[in-house]
C-alpha positions in Angstrom: -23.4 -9.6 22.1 -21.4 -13.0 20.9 -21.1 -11.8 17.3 -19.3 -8.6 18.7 -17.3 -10.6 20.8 -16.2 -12.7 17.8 -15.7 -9.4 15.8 -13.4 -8.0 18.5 -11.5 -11.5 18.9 -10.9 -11.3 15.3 -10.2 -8.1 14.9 -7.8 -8.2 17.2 -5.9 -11.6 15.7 -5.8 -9.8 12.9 -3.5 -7.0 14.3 -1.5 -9.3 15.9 -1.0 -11.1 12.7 0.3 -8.2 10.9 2.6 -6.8 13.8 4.0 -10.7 13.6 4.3 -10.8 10.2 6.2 -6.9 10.2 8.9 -8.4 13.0 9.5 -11.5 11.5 12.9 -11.2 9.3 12.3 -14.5 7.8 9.0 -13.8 6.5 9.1 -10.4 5.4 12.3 -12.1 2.9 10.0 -14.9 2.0 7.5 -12.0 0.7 10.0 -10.4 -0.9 11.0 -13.1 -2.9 8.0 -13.8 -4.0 6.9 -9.8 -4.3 10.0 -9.7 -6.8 8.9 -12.3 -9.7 5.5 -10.4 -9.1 7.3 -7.5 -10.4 9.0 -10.1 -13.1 5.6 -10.7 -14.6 4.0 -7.5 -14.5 7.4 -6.2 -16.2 6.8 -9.0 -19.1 3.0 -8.1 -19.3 4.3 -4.7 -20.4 6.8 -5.5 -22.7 4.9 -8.1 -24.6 2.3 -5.3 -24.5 4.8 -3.1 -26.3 3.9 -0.4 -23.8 7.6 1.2 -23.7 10.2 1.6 -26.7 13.7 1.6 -26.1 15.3 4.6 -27.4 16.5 4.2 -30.7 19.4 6.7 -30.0 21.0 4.1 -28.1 23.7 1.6 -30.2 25.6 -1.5 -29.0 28.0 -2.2 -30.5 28.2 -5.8 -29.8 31.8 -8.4 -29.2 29.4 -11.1 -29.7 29.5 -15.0 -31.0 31.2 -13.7 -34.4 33.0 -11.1 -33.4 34.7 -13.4 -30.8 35.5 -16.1 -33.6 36.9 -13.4 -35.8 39.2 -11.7 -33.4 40.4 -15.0 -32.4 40.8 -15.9 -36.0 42.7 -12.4 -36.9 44.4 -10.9 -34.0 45.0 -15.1 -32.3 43.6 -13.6 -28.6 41.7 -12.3 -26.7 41.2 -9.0 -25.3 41.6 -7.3 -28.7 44.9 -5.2 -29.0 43.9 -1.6 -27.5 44.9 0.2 -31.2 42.1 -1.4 -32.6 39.7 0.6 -30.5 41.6 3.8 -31.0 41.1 3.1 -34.7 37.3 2.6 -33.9 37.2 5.4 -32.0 38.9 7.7 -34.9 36.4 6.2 -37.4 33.3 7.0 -34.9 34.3 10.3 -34.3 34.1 11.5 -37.7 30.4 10.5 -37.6 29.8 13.2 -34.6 28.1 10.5 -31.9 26.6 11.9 -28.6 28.6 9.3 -26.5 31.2 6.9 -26.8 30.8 4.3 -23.8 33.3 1.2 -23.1 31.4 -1.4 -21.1 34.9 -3.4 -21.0 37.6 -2.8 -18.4 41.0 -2.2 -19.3 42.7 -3.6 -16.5 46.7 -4.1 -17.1 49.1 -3.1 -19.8 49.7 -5.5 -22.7 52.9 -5.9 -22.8 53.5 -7.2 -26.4 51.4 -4.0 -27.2 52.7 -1.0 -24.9 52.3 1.3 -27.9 48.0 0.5 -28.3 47.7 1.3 -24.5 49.7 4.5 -24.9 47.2 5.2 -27.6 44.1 4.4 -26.0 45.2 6.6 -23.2 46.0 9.3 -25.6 42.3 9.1 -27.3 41.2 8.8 -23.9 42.5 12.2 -23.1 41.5 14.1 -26.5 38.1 13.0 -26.6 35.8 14.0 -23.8 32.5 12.2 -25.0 34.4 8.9 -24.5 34.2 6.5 -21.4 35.2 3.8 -19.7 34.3 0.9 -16.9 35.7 0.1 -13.7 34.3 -2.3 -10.5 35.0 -2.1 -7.2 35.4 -5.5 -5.4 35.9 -7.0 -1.8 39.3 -9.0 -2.6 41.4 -10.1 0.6 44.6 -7.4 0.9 46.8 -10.2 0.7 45.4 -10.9 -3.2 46.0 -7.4 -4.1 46.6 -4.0 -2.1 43.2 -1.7 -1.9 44.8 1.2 -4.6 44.0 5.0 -3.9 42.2 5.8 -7.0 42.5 10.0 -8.3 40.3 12.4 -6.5 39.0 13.6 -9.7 36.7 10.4 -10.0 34.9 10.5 -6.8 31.5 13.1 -6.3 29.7 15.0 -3.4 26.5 13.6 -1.9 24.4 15.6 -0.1 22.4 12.7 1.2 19.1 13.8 3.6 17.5 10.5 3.4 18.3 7.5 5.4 20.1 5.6 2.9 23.0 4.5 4.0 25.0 2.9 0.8 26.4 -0.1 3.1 25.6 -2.7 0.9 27.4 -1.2 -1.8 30.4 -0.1 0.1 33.4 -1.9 -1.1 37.1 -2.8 0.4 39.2 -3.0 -3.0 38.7 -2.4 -6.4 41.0 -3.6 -9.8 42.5 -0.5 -10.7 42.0 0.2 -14.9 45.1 1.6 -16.4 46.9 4.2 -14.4 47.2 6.5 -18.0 43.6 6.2 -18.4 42.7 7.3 -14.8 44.8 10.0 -14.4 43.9 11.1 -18.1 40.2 11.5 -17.8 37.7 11.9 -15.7 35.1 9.8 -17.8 35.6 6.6 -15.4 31.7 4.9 -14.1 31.8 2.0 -12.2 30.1 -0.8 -13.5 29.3 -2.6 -10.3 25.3 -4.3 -10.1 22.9 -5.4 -7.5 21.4 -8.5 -7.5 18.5 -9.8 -5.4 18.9 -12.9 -3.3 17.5 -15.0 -6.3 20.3 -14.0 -8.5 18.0 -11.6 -10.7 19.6 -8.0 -11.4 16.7 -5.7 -10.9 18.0 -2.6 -10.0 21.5 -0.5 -10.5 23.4 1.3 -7.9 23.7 5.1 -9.1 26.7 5.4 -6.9 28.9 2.6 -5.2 31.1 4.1 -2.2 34.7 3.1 -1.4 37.6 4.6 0.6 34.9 6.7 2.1 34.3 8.1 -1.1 31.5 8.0 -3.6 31.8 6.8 -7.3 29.2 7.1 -9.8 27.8 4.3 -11.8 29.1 4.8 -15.4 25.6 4.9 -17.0 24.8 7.7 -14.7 27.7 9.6 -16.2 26.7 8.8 -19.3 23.2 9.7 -18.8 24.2 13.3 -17.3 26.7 14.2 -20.5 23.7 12.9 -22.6 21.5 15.7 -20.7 23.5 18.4 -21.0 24.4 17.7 -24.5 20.5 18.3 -25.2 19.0 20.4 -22.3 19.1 23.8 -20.8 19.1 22.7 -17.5 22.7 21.3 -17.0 22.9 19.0 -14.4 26.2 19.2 -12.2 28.0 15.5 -12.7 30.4 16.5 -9.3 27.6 17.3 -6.6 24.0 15.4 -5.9 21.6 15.9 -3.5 19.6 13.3 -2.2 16.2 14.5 -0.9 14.5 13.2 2.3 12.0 11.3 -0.1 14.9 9.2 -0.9 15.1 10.9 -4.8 18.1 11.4 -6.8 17.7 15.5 -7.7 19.0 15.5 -11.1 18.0 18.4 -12.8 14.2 18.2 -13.6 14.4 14.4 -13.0 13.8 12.7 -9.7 15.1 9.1 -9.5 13.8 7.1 -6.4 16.4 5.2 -4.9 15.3 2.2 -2.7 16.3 1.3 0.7 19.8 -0.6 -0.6 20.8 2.7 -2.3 19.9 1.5 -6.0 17.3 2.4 -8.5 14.7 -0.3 -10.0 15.1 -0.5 -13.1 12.0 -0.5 -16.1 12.7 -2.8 -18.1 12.5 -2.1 -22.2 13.4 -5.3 -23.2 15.6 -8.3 -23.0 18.2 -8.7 -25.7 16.7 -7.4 -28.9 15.7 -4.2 -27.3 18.3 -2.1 -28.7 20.2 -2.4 -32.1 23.0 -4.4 -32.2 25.7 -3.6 -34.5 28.7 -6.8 -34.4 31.9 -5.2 -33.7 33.4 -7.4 -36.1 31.7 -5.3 -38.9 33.5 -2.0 -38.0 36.9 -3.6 -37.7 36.9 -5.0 -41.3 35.8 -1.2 -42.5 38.5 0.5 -40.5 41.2 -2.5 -42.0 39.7 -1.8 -45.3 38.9 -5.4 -46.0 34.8 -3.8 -46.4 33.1 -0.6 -47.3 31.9 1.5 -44.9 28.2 0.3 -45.1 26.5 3.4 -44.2 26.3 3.1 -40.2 24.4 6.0 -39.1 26.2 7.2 -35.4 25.3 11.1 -35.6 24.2 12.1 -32.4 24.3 8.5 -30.6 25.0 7.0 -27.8 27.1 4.3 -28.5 28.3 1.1 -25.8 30.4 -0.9 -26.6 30.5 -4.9 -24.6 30.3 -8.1 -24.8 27.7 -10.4 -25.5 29.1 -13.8 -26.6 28.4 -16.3 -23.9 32.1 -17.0 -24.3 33.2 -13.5 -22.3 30.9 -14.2 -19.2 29.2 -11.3 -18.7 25.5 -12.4 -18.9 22.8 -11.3 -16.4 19.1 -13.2 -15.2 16.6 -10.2 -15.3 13.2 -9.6 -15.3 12.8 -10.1 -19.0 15.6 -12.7 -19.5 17.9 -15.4 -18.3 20.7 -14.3 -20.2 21.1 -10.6 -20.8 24.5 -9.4 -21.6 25.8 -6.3 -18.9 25.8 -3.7 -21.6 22.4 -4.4 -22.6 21.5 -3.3 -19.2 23.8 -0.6 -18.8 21.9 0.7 -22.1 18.7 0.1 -20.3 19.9 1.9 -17.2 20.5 4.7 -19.4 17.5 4.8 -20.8 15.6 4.8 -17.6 17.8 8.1 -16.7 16.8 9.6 -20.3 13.2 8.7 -19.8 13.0 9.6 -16.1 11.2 6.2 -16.1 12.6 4.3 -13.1 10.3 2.7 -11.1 8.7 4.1 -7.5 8.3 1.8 -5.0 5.3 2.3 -2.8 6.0 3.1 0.8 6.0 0.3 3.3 3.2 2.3 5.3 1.3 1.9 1.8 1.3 -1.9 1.3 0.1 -2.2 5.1 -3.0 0.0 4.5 -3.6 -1.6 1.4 -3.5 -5.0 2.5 -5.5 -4.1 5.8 -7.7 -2.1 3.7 -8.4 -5.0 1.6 -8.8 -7.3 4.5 -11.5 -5.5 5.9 -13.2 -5.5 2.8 -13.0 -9.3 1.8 -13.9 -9.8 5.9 -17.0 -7.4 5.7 -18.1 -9.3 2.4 -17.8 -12.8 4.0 -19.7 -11.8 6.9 -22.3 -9.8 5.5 -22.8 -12.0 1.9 -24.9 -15.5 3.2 -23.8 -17.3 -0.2 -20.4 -18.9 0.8 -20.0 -18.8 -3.2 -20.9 -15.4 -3.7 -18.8 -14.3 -0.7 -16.4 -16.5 -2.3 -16.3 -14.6 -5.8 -16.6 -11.1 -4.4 -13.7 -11.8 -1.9 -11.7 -13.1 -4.5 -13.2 -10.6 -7.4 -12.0 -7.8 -5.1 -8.2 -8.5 -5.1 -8.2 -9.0 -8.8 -9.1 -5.8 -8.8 -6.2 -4.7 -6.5 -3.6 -6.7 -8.7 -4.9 -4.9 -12.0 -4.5 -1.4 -10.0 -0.9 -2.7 -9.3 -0.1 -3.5 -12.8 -1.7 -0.2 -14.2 0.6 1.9 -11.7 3.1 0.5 -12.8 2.7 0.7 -16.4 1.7 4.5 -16.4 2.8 5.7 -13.3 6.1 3.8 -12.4 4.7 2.9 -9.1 5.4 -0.8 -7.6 2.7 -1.6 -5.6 3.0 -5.2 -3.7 0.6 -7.8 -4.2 2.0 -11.1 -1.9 1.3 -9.2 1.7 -2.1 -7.5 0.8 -2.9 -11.4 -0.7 -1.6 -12.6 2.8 -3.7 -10.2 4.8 -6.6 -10.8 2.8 -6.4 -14.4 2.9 -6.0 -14.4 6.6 -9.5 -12.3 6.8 -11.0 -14.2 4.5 -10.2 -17.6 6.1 -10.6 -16.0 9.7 -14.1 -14.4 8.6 -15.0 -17.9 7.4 -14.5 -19.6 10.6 -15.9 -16.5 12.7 -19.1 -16.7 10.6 -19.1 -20.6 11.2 -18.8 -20.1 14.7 -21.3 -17.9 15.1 -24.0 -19.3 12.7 -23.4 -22.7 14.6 -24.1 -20.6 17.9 -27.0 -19.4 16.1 -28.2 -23.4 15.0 -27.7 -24.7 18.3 -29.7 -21.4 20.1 -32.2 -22.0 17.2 -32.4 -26.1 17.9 -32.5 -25.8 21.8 -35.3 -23.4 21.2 -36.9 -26.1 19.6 -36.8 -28.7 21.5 -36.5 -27.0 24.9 -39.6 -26.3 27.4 -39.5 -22.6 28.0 -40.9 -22.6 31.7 -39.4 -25.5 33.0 -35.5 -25.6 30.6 -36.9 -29.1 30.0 -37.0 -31.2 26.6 -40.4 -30.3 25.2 -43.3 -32.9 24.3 -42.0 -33.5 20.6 -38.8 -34.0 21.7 -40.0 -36.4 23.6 -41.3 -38.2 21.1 -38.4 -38.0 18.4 -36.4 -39.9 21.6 -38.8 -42.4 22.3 -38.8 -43.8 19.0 -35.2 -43.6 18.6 -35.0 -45.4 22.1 -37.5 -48.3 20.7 -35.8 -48.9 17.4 -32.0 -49.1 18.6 -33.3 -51.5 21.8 -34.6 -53.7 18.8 -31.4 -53.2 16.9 -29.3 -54.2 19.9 -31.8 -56.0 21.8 -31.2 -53.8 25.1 -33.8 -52.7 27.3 -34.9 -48.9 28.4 -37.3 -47.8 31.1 -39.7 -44.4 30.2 -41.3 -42.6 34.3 -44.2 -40.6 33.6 -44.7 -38.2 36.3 -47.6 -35.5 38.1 -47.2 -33.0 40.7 -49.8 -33.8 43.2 -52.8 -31.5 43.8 -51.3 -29.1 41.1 -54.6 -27.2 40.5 -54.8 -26.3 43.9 -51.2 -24.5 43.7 -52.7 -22.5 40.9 -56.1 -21.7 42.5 -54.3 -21.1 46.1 -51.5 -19.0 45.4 -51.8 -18.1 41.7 -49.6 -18.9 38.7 -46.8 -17.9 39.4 -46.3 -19.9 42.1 -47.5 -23.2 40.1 -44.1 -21.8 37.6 -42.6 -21.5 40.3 -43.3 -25.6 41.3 -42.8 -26.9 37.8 -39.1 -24.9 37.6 -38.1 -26.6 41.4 -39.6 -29.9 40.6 -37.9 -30.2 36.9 -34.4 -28.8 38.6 -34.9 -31.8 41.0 -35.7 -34.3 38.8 -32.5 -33.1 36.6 -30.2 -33.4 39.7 -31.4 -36.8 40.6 -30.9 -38.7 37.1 -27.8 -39.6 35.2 -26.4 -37.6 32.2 -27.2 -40.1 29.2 -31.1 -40.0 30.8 -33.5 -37.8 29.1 -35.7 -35.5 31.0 -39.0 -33.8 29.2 -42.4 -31.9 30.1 -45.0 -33.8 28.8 -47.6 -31.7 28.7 -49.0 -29.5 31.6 -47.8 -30.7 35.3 -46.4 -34.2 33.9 -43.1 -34.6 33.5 -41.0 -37.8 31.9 -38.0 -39.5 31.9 -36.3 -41.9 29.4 -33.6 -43.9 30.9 -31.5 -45.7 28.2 -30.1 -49.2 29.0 -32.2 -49.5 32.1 -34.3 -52.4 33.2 -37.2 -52.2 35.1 -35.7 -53.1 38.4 -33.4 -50.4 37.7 -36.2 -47.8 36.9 -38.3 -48.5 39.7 -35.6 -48.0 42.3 -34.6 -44.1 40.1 -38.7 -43.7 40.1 -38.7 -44.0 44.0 -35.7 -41.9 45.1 -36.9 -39.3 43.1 -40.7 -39.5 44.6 -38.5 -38.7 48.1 -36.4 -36.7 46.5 -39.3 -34.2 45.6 -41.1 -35.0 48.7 -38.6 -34.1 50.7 -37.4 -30.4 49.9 -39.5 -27.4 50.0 -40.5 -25.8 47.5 -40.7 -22.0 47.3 -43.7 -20.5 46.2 -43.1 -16.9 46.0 -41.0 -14.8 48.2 -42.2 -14.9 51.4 -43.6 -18.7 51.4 -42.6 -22.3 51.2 -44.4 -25.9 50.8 -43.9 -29.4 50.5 -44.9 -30.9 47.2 -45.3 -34.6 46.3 -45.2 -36.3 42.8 -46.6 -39.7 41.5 -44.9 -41.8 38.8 -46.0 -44.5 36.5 -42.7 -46.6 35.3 -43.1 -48.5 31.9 -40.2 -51.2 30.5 -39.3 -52.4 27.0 -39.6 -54.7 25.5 -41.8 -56.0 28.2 -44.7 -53.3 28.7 -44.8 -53.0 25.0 -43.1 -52.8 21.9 -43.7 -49.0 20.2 -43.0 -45.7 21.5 -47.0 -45.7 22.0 -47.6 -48.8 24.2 -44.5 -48.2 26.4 -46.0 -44.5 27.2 -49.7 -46.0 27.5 -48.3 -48.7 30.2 -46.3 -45.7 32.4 -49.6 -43.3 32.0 -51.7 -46.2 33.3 -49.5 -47.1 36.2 -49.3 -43.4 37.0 -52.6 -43.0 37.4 -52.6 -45.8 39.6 -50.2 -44.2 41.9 -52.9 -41.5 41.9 -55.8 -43.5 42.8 -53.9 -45.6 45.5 -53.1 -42.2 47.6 -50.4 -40.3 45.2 -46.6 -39.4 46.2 -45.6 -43.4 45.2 -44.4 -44.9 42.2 -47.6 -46.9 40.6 -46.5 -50.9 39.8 -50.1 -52.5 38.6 -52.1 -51.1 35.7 
């Protein structure tokens, strides 16, 4: 009955645990945190194990370290005049590439160089597989006036989920050259989402602002990339997004989580795609180097910054500092690949860490060997993490680890101290059965025994004093002969709940064997003793004693009282002394306390 008490008690704590642990804002960010470098490592596991290969379709073409030194060494600035990339852009062309993308912002005209905006906006409007970047900000009005950007831009959302975009909902946004936005339609934003720690996980697929919705520029990208190569066209204008929280795109579904982005799988950190240094194809289209054989046929091809110098470096999973288009080539990737990652459903993670919690609990409880218990408890959520990490790496399923640990540490420590519980219930039931008289609920004989020699060696020790009475109930055959056993139970259970009444709690009260009873009194002199040995000979005396239901009599006791160190000095000759004197108190009438041997 105890044990399923205890079950229930901590079967109970447990729930309330959880249901805690759900409410609490505070905790459910401190799991996320730490759920989030979880998905760091398993993420790095995968890459080191090669499991995923960028595609090789995708080229950067890199402003990096030497780029940056030459520009500044040729051109005496930075940005690079605008004609320079409409000369890149005519030499590209004639190579037939797939895409085109500009992972740079061309914010403002150049006004020593009106004529290399005009013609960036001009190869802007002739060429449809090339694109651009713009972000959308929260910038005070007074700074700069929210601008109405052109209709064309923004897309339809059918949106069934519960998503609500409002952490990427913007106020303002720095407008790109009017000519190029009015030109063409091939505009993304470039906008990112970072998690409280700073580490860009996940991309926004569409950013919302003036109650309109923008796509992300790798998603328009990704879609032109589609169509290029599929049957299926995907429509670039209209999405739906399905109660499931999916992206429809085509054939593809891309999960979006509950901030309105899409986690990202990671191919690599910054050696994932190949880089090709800007630098290179400026000194073939100046003519100061051959054209070295650049393959572009059929490419997809971003251009951005990577020099440390230009400031656009990201912490991700697989890297401190990852230049933006080498994740906006990843993000494309993930759209090619339909490879984004699925995040398992809250509703999930609770079953599987209460699902793991019972298991770990039943093992502790039912598994005697605290090391063995140990092991299989701890064997069984290695288990669980190596699920997670497989899920992940063929299914694209994120499966937290930090609450189901949480849970299952909670059982396990819980079960621990409910099985201590009740197997000290079970030593002390186990001890008092031991050393406890049945009939009477008394200390037993060898009880008695242990205590007398513990009494006799600390009053050596400490050179105290105790006192051992010796009792026998008076004419107790003739209880048994006269009205039958069960009344003589019946006398030893009134006469031991009298004696236990009448003494103090540090005193020790025992059956000695048959009708006698004894009594150890610890730091009690014989004066002492005889005076307890007397009020107890009235005590008993003096109540009646019922027999059986209908019948009631008077019993009387005699007592033998015995002193150390005085009366003798082991366990032995103290008990021989009190038998003596209580058989003294016998042959002198009974119902008194003997004093002579």
């Amino acid at each position: 009955m105890l044990k399923k008490i205890l079950y229930t008690i901590w079967f109970v704590l447990f729930c309330i645990a959880v249901f805690l642990s759900l409410k609490s804002t505070n905790f459910n960010a401190f799991i996320d945190m730490i759920e989030n470098r979880t998905f760091d490592l398993r993420q790095n596991i995968m890459i080191n194990a090669e499991s995923k290969k960028a595609d090789k379709d995708i080229v950067i073409v890199a402003i990096d370290e030497a780029t940056y030194e030459y520009i500044l060494d040729h051109y005496g600035e930075w940005p690079l005049p605008r004609d320079v990339y409409v000369k890149i852009i005519e030499y590209l062309q004639t190579q037939n590439p797939k895409i085109i993308a500009f992972d740079l912002m061309f914010v403002k005209s150049i006004k020593s160089s009106n004529n290399a905006d005009a013609a960036l906006i001009s190869a802007m409007q002739k060429y449809k597989n090339v694109y651009t970047a713009m972000n959308l900000d929260n910038q005070d009005i007074d700074l700069r006036k929210p601008p109405k950007l052109p209709e064309k831009l923004a897309v339809n959302i059918k949106n069934y989920s519960d998503i609500t975009f409002d952490e990427l909902t913007f106020t303002n946004c720095r407008a790109i050259l009017e000519g190029i936005l009015n030109s063409t339609e091939n505009v993304g934003m470039i906008n990112v989402s970072r998690a409280d720690d700073g580490i860009l996980r996940k991309m926004p697929l569409f950013v919302k602002y003036q109650d309109k919705y923008y796509s992300q520029l790798g998603l328009k990208v990704a879609i032109d990339a589609i169509n290029s190569e599929e049957t299926n066209k995907v429509d670039k204008h209209n999405f739906v997004i399905d109660s499931n929280s999916n992206l429809l795109l085509g054939d593809r579904k891309i999960f979006i989580d509950k901030d309105g982005s899409a986690i990202l799988n990671w191919y690599g950190n910054n050696t994932a795609y190949e880089h090709i240094p800007m630098y290179k194809l400026i000194k073939v289209i100046n003519g100061e180097a051959k054209d070295s054989g650049f393959d572009f046929k059929n490419k997809i091809i971003y251009f951005g910054t990577t020099a440390s110098a230009l400031f656009d470096i990201k912490t991700t999973p697989t890297g401190r500092t990852v230049p933006g288009v080498e994740v906006q080539a990843n993000f494309v990737n993930n759209i090619l690949d339909n490879n984004f990652i699925v995040k398992a459903d809250k509703a999930v993670t609770i079953f599987s860490g209460i699902f793991l919690a019972l298991l770990i609990g039943l093992c502790v409880m039912r598994i005697n060997s605290a090391f063995t218990a140990s092991f299989a408890s701890v064997s069984i959520y290695l288990l669980y993490i190596l699920t997670s990490y497989y899920l992940m790496k063929y299914f694209n399923i994120w499966l937290e680890v930090i609450y189901p640990l949480i849970l299952s540490l909670l059982a396990f420590i819980s079960a621990f101290i409910v099985k201590y519980i009740i197997k000290s219930r079970d030593f002390e039931q186990q001890y008092k059965l031991a050393t406890t008289d049945g009939l009477t609920d008394l200390y037993n004989h060898r009880y008695f025994q242990e205590q007398m020699k513990m009494a006799v060696e600390n009053c050596k020790r400490y050179e105290t004093e105790f006192s051992l009475i010796i009792l026998d109930i008076d004419f107790f055959k003739k209880f048994n002969d006269t009205f039958g056993h069960q009344a003589g139970d019946a006398v030893l259970r009134q006469v031991a709940h009298i004696l236990k009444k009448n003494v103090r709690a540090t005193d020790i009260v025992c059956r000695y064997g048959g009708e006698e009873m004894s009594i150890i009194l610890p730091n009690t002199g014989k004066d002492e003793a005889l005076t307890t040995a007397q009020k107890i000979c009235d005590r008993v005396a003096g109540n009646k004693i019922k027999l059986n239901s209908d019948k009631e009599g008077h019993v009387t006791i005699s007592l033998g009282v015995a002193t150390f160190p005085y009366d003798g000095e082991t366990s032995s000759e103290i008990i021989d002394c009190a038998d003596k004197r209580l058989y003294n108190a016998k042959n002198n009438g009974r119902n008194q306390v003997g004093k002579n041997i």
